[in-house]
Kinemage of the C-alpha trace (Angstrom):
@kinemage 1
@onewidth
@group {chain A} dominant
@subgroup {mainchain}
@vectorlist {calphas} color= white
{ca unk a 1} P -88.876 -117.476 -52.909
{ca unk a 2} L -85.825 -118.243 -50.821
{ca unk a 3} L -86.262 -122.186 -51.773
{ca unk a 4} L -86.473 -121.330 -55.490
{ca unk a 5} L -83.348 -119.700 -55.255
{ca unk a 6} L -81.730 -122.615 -53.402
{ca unk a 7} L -83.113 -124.978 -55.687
{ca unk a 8} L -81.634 -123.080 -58.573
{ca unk a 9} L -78.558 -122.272 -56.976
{ca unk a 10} L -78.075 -126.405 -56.554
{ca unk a 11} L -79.152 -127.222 -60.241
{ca unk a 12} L -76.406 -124.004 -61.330
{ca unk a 13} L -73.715 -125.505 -59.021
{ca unk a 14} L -74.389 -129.029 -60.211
{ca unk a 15} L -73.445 -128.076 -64.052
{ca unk a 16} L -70.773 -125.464 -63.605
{ca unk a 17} L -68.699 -127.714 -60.552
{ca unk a 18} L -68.437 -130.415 -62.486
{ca unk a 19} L -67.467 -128.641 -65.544
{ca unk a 20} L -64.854 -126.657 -64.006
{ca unk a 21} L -63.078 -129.873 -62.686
{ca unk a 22} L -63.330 -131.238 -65.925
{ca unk a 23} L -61.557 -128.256 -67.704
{ca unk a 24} L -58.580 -128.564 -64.893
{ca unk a 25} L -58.107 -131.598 -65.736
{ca unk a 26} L -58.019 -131.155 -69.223
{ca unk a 27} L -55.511 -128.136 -68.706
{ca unk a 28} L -53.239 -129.762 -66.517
{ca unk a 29} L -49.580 -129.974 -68.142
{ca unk a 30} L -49.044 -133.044 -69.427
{ca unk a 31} L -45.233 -135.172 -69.724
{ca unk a 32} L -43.618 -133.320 -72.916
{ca unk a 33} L -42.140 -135.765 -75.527
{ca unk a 34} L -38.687 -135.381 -75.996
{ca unk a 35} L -37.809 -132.245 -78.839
{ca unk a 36} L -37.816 -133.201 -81.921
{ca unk a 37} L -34.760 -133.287 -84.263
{ca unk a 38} L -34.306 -130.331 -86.354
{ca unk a 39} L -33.762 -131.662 -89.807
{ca unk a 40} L -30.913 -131.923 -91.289
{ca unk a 41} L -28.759 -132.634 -88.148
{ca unk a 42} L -27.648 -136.117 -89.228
{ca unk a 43} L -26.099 -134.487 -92.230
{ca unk a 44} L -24.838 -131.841 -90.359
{ca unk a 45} L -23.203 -133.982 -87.556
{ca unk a 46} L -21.192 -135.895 -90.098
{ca unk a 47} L -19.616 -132.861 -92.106
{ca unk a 48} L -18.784 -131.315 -88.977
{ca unk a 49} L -17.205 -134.659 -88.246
{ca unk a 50} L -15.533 -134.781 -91.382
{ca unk a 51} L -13.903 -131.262 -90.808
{ca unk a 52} L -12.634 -132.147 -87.960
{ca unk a 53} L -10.827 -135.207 -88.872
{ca unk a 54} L -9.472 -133.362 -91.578
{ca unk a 55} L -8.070 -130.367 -90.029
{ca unk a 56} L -7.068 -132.266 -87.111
{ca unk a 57} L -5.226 -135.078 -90.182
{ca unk a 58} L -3.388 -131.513 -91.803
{ca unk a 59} L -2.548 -130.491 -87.882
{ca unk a 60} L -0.643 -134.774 -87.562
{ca unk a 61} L 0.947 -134.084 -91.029
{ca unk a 62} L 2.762 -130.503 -89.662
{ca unk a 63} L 3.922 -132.364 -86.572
{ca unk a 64} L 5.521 -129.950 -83.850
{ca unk a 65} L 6.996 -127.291 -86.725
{ca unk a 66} L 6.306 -123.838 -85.573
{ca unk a 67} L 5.445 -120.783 -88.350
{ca unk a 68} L 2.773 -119.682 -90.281
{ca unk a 69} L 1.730 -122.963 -91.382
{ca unk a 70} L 1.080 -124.112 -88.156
{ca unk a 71} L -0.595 -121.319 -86.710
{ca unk a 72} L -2.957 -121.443 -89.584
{ca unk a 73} L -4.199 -124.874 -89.317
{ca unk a 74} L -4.168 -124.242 -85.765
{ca unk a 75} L -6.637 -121.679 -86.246
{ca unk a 76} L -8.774 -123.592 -89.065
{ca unk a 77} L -8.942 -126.235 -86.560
{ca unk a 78} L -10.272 -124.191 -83.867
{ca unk a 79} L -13.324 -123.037 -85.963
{ca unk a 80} L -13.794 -126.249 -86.704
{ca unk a 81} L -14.290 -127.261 -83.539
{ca unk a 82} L -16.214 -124.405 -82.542
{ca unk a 83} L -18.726 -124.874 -85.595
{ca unk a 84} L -18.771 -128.645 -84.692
{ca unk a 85} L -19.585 -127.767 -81.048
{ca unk a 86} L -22.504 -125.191 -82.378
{ca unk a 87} L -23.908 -128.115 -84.426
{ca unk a 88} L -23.820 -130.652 -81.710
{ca unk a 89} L -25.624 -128.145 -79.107
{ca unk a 90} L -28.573 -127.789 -81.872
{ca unk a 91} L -28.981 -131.490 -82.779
{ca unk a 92} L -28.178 -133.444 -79.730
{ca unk a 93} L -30.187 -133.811 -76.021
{ca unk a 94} L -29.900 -135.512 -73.171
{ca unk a 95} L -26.956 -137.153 -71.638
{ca unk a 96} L -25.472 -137.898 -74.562
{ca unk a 97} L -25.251 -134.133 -75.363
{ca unk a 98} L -23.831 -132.827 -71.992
{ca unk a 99} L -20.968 -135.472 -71.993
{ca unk a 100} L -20.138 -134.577 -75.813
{ca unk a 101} L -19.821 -130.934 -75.493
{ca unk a 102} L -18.030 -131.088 -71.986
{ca unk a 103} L -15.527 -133.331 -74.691
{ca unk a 104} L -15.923 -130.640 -76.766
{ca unk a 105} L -15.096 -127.563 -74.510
{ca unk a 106} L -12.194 -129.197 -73.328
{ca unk a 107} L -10.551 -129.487 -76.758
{ca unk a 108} L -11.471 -125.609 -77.777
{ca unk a 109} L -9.790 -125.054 -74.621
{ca unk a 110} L -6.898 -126.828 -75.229
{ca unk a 111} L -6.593 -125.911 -79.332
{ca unk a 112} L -6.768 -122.356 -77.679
{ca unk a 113} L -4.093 -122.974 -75.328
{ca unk a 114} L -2.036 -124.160 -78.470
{ca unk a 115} L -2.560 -120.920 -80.372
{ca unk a 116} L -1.682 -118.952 -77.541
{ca unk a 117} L 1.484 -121.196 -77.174
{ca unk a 118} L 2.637 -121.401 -80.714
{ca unk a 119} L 0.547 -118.126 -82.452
{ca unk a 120} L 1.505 -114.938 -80.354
């Protein structure tokens, strides 16, 4: 009786050991491919772009004039390049990413210096 039950216990542990190595293997996490690009970034990247260079064109044209003007497009082109910063976190990775938006937080910070300076 006892050998049966060895001998079965070896033919169980032949087909379940084997099995169970097989299915950690096949579970182990693999390398993840770099995220995808949501659609509709490359559009989005260039408006954003676009805005910017054109607030930042109306900002050049005021010169250093203070008033209501100025504040405004001051303003305008501070959203802008908080909406262009929102857009580049979504559509851009790696490097590339971290060294734009550092770019980018130092000119909100700045452009908010400027309204603080000219604005209040």
């Amino acid at each position: 009786m006892l050998r049966r039950f060895v001998h079965a216990f070896i033919w169980f542990a032949g087909l379940v050991v084997p099995a169970a190595f097989s299915l950690a293997l096949l579970a182990a996490p693999t390398a993840r491919p770099e995220p995808a690009t949501p659609p509709g970034c490359d559009r989005s990247l260039a408006d954003a772009t676009a805005n910017i260079a054109t607030m930042k064109a109306r900002l050049k044209s005021l010169g250093t004039t203070t008033g209501a003007d100025t504040c405004t497009a001051t303003r305008l082109y501070f959203l802008e390049l908080v909406k262009a910063r929102a857009v580049l976190a979504l559509c851009k990775n790696g490097a590339e990413r971290d060294r734009d938006l550092g770019r980018f937080d130092a000119d909100v910070e700045h452009t908010n210096e400027a309204i603080a300076a000219r604005c209040l």
